[in-house]
N, C-alpha and C positions, 0 to 999 in steps of 0.2 A: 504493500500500500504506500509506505512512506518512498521507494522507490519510482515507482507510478508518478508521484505527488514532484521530488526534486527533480528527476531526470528533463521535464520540458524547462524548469529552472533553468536549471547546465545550460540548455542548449541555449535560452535567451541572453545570458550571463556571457557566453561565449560569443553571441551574434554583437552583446551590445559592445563586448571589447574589441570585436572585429572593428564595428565599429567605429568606435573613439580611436582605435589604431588608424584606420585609414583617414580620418578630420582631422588626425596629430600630420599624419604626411602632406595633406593637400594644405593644410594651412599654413607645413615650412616650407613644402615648394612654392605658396603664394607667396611668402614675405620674404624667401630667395628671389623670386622673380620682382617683388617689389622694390628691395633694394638696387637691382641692377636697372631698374626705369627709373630709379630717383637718382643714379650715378649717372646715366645715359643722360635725364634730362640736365641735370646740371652742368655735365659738359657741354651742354648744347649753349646751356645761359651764359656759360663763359665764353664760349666761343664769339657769340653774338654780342658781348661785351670788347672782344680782342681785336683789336686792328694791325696788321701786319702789311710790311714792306721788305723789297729785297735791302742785302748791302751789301759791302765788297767780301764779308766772309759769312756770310749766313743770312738772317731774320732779326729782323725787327721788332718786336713785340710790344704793342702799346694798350695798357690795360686801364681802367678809370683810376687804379693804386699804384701801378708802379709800372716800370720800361724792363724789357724783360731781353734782351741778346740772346740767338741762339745760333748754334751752327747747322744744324739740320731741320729748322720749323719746328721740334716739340719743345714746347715748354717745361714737360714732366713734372719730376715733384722739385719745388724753388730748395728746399730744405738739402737736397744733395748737389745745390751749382755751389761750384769749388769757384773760388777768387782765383783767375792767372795770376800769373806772376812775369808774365811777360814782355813788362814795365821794365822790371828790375833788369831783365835779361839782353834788353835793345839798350838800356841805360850803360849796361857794364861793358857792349859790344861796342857801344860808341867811344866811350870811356878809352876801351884799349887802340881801338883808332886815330883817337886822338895823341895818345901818346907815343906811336909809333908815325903819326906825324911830324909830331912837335922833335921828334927822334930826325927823321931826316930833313926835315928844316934845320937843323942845326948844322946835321951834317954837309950838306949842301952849301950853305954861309960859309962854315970850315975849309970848304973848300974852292972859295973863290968864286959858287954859282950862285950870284946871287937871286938874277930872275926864277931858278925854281926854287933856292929858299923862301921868297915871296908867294910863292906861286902855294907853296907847303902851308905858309903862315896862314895864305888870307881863308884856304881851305879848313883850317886847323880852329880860326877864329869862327867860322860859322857853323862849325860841327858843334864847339862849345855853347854859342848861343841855342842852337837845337837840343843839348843837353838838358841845360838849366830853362828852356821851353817846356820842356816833358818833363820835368822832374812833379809835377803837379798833377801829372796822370794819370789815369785810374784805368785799371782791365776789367773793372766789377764788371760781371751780365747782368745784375739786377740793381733799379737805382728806382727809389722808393720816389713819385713822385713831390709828396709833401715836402722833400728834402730837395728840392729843384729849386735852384736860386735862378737863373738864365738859362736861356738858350737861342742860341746864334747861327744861323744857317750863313755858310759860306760856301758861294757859288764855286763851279768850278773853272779853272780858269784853261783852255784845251788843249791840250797835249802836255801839260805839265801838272797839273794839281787834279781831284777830282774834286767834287760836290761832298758837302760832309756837315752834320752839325756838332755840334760843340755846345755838350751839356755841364754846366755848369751845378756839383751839388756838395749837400755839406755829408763826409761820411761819420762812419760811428764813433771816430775821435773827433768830430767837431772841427776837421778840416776840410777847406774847402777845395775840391778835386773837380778834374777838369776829363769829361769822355766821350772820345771820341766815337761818332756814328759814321763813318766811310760809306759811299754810295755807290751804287756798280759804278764802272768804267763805262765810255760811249762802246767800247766791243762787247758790250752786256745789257743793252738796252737801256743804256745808263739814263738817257734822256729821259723816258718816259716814268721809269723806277724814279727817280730824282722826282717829279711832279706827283707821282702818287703820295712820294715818303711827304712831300713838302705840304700838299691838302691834306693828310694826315693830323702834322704837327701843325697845321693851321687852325683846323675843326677841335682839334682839342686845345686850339689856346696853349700850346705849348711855347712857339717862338716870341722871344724878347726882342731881338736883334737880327737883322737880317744886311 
């Protein structure tokens, strides 16, 4: 009797846990798939926030918080761009050019020539003003809008300079640094890239100086 009585029990006991088993899966497969539509769309709101241009080594990135540098378009996670040091490394290669200048300027005078001693010096004095020009320089990729003191577009001048701005900002020791944005070359569609980057930094109110 009391078997008769539990046995249809069991079976609903085991229907209702079937069940709750399968509500427990459909509702973490919904909030896995939920999650991945709330990443998809948020990428999408960022995107729709980012304006990008070419430059002479990569991307552009201009977001409503901060300018973002890249070599191949992703912006990724900001938390893993590494600072270059690439400053330091054109600084120290100048540096020894210079001194193997000012080396055979000497030697040159020493030896009675004086036009290419001259020739050595006057090279030698505008390497150094190029030195002490860059020493102000910055390689960051990311430069926090708020911290933008200027910025200066400088045309480019043809076959010798290219198109480039020059941002102006303050970094985390409270110095003010100076980085450069290089623009394609005219063998790169530099023309037209140069005009997009420039409505860019116009619509956001970014240029001071032109």
């Amino acid at each position: 009797m009391y078997r008769k009585i539990f046995h249809p029990i069991k079976k609903i006991n085991r229907l209702l846990f079937r069940l709750t088993l399968i509500c427990y899966k459909l509702v973490k497969i919904g909030t896995e798939e939920l999650s991945k539509l709330i990443r998809y769309l948020s990428n999408i709101v960022e995107k729709e926030k980012e304006k990008v241009f070419r430059t002479k080594t990569g991307f552009c990135h201009i977001f409503p918080d901060r300018i973002v540098l890249t070599r191949d378009g992703i912006v990724g996670n900001l938390s893993e761009i590494t600072v270059s040091n690439s400053i330091s490394r054109i600084l120290t290669i100048y540096t020894l050019l210079l001194v193997g200048l000012l080396y055979f300027a000497f030697n040159a005078y020493s030896s009675g020539q004086t036009l290419r001693a001259i020739a050595f010096a006057l090279v030698s004095v505008y390497l150094t003003f190029g030195i002490f020009n860059s020493l102000n320089n910055s390689a960051n990729p990311v430069i926090e809008r708020e911290k933008i003191k200027s910025v200066k577009f400088k045309k480019a001048i043809i076959g010798i300079t290219r198109s480039r701005f020059e941002v102006y900002f303050e970094d985390v020791n409270k110095r003010l640094k100076k980085r450069l944005i290089m623009l394609p070359g005219s063998m790169s569609d530099g023309s037209n890239e140069t005009e997009k980057a420039l409505k860019i930094f116009e619509d956001e109110k970014l240029i001071t100086t032109r």
